[in-house]
C-alpha positions as CSV (number, residue, x, y, z in Angstrom):
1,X,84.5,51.5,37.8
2,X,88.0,53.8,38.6
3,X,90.2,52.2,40.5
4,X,90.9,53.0,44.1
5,X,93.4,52.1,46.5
6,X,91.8,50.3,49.7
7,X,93.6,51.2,53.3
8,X,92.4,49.6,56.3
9,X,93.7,50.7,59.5
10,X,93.2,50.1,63.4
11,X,94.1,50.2,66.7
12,X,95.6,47.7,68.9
13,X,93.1,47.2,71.8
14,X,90.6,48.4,69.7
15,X,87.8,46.1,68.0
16,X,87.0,49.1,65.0
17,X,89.5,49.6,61.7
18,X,89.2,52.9,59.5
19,X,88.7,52.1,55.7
20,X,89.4,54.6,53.3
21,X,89.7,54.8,48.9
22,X,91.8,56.7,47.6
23,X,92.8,57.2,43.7
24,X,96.6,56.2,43.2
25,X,97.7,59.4,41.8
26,X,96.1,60.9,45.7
27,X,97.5,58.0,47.6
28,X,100.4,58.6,50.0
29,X,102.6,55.8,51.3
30,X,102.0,56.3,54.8
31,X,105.5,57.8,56.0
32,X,105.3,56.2,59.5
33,X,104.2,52.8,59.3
34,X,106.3,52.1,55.9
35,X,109.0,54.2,56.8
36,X,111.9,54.0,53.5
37,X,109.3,52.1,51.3
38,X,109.5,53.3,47.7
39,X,106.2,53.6,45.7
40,X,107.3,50.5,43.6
41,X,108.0,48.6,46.5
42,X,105.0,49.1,48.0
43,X,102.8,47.9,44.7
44,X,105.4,45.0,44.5
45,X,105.4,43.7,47.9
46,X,102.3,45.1,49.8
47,X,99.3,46.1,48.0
48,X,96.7,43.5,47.3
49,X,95.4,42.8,44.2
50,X,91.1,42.5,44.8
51,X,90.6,43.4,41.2
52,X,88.3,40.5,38.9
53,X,91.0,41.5,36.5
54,X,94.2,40.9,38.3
55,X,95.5,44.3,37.2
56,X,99.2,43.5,38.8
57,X,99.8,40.7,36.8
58,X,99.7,43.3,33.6
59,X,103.6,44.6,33.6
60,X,102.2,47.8,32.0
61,X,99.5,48.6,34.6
62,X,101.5,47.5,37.1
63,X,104.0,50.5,36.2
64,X,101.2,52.8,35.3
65,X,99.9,52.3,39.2
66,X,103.4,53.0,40.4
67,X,103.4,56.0,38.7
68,X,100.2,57.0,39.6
69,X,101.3,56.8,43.8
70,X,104.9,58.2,43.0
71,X,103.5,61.4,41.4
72,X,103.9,64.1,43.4
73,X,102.2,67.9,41.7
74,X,104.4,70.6,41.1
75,X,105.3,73.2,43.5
76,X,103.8,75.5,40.7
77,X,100.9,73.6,40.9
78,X,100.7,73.4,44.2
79,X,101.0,76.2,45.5
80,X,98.6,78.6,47.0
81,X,97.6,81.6,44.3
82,X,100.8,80.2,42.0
83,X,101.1,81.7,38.3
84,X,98.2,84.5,36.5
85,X,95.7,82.2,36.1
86,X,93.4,79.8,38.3
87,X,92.8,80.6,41.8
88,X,95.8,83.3,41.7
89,X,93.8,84.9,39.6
90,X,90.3,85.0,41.0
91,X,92.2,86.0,44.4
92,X,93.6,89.1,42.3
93,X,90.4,89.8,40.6
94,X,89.0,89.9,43.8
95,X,91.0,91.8,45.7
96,X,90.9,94.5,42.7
97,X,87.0,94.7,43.3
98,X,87.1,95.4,47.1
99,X,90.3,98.3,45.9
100,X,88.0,100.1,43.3
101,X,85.7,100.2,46.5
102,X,88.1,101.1,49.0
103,X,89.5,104.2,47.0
104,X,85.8,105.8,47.4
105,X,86.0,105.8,51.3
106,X,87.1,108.5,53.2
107,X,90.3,109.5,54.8
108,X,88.7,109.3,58.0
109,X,88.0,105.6,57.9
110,X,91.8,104.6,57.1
111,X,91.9,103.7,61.3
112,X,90.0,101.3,63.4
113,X,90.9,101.7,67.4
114,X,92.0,98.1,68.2
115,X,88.5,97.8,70.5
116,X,87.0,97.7,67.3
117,X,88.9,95.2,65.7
118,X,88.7,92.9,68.4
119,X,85.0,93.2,69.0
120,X,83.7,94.1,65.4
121,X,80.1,95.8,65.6
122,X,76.9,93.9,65.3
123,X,76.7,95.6,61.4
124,X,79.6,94.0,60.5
125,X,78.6,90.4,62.1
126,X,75.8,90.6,60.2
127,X,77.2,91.7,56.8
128,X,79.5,89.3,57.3
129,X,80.3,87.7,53.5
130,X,77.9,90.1,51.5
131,X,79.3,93.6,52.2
132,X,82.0,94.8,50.0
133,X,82.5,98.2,51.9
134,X,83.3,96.6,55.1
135,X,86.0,94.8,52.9
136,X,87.3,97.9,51.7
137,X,87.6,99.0,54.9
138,X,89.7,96.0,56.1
139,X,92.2,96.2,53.5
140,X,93.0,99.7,54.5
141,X,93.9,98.8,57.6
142,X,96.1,95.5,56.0
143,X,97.3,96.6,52.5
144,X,100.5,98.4,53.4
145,X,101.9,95.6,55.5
146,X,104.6,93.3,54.0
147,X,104.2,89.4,53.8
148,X,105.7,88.6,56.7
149,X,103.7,90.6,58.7
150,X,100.3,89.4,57.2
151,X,101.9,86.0,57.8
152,X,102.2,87.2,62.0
153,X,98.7,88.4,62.1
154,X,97.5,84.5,60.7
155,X,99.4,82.8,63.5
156,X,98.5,85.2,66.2
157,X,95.1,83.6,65.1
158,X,95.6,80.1,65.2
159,X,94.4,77.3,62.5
160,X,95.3,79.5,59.4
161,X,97.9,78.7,56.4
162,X,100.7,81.0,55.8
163,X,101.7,79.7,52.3
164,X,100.7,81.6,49.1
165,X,101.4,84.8,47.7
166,X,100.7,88.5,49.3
167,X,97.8,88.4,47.6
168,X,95.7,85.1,49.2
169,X,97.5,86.0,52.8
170,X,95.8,89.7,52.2
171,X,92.3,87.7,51.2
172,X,93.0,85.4,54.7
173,X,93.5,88.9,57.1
174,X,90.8,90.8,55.1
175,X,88.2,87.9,55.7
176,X,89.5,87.1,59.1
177,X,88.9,90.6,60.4
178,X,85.4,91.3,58.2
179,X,83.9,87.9,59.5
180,X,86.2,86.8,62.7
181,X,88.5,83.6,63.1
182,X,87.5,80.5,61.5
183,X,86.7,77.7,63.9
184,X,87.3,73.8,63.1
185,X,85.8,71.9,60.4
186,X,81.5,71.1,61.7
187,X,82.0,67.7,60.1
188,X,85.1,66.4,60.9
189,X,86.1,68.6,64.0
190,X,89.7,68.2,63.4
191,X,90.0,70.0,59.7
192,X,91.4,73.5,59.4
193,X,88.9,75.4,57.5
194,X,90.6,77.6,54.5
195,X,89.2,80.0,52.1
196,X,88.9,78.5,48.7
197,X,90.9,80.4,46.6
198,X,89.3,79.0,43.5
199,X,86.7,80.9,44.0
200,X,88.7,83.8,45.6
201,X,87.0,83.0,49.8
202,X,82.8,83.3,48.5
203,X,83.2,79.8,50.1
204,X,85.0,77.6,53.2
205,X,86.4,74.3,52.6
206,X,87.8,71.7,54.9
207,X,90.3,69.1,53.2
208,X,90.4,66.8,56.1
209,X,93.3,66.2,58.8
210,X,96.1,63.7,59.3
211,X,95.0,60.9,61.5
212,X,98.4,60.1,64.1
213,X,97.5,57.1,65.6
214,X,96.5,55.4,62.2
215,X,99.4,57.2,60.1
216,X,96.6,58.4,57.3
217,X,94.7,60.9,56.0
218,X,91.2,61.9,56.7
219,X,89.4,63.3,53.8
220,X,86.7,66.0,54.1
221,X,84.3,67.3,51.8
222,X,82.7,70.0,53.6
223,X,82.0,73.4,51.5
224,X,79.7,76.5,53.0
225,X,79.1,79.8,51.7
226,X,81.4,82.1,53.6
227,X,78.3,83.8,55.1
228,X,77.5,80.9,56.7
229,X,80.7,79.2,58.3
230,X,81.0,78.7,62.0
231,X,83.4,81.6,63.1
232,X,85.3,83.0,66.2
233,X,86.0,86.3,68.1
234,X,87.5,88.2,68.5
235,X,90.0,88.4,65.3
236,X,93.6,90.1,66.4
237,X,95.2,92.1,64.2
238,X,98.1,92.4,67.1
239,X,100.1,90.2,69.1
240,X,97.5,88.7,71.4
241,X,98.7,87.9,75.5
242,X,99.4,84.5,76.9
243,X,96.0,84.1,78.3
244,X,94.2,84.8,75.3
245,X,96.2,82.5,73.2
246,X,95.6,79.4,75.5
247,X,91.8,80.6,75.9
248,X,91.6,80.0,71.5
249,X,93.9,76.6,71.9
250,X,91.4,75.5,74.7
251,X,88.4,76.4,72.2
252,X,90.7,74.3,69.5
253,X,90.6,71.0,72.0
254,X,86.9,71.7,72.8
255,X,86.2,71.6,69.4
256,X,88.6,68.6,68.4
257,X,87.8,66.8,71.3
258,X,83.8,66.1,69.4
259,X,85.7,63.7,66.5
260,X,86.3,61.4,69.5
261,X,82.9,61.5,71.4
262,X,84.7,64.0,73.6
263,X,82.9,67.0,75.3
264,X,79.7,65.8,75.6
265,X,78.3,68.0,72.7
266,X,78.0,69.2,69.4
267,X,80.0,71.5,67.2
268,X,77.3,74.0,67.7
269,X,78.6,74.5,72.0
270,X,81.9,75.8,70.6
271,X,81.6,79.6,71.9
272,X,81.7,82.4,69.3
């Protein structure tokens, strides 16, 4: 079979560890716990060698698995919408369809009153994901606004990424105020739900969360249609007040508060 890295972690007090597998080349040398410890350090002096093969004794597979945990992907490569082709490009192709659209529409439809925004109409809840006028209409209303500002508008909501080009934080504000805020991950609770931009937002993926107390990654796998994702109102497209930003953080710990047997529920009491 492939070879995986094994990491068992727990907590002290706790009877329960967390195991997880990981392929070297997605393997992280936890940054807390082994704080200044080098990827060849860490295959030399700490991981253990379970294989029936005894892989580590092999001075050329030993270097191949340091290699594997020391590579890092590019910045080109890892970045959000990076370069013409890929997901940059099926976020472009994308947004060109929901343009050809929104050059049809009226004048009159070039301003929502912010009521509307905040509280989007039982049409559009319903539409949500399938209707590619309602989309047009959105990116009227977002288009002309620079990158930073698009970047505002994602924080004022809470739980989204600001990296990527104009292009994928256009698709983010677009979505966002078509189908509302995106809540946390239904299967892991704690996992920031993004819009795959493989596959330019027609689904929702969660990658999983960072673990504190056990300094490690969680992996999730969860993927839904983007008609079908657990989402939020109201979406603000301005600065939202005080109380309304602590009423979406408390929504936030409600919902994260389910990984740990908190709240006495299921992802499924998190208000809309």
């Amino acid at each position: 079979g492939e070879l995986r890295i094994c990491t068992n972690a727990f907590k002290e007090g706790q009877d329960f560890k967390f195991t997880s597998y990981q392929h070297p080349k997605c393997f992280i040398v936890p940054p807390r716990a082994l704080k200044g410890v080098s990827p060849e350090e860490f295959v030399e002096d700490i991981l253990e060698d379970q294989t029936d093969e005894n892989i580590l004794d092999d001075p050329d597979k030993k270097a191949e698995i340091v290699a594997a945990v020391a590579y890092k992907p590019s910045k080109k490569k890892a970045s959000l919408g990076g370069g013409g082709d890929g997901e940059g490009n099926a976020v472009s192709k994308r947004l060109a369809a929901i343009k050809k659209v929104m050059e049809t529409l009226p004048d009159d439809d070039d301003d929502e009153s912010e009521e509307e925004v905040k509280r989007p109409s039982k049409k559009a809840k319903k539409s949500k994901g399938e209707n590619l006028e309602t989309y047009a209409k959105a990116m009227k209303k977002y288009q002309k606004l620079k990158a930073d500002d698009l970047k505002s508008i994602l924080r004022w909501n809470l739980g989204y990424g600001t990296s990527g080009n104009k292009d994928i934080l256009l698709l983010r504000c677009i979505d966002g105020h078509v189908n509302g805020r995106l809540a946390r991950c239904p299967t892991c609770f704690k996992g920031k739900l993004n819009l795959n931009d493989s596959d330019a937002g027609a689904t929702i993926i969660c990658k999983g969360y960072f673990n504190e107390e056990i300094q490690n990654r969680i992996p999730c796998q969860y993927s839904c249609p983007v008609a079908d994702t657990p989402r939020l109102q109201p979406w603000y497209s301005s600065e939202p007040t005080e109380e309304e930003t602590e009423a979406m953080k408390a929504i936030t710990e409600k919902h994260e508060a389910l990984a740990d047997g908190g709240g006495g529920g299921s992802s499924d009491d998190i208000p809309p």
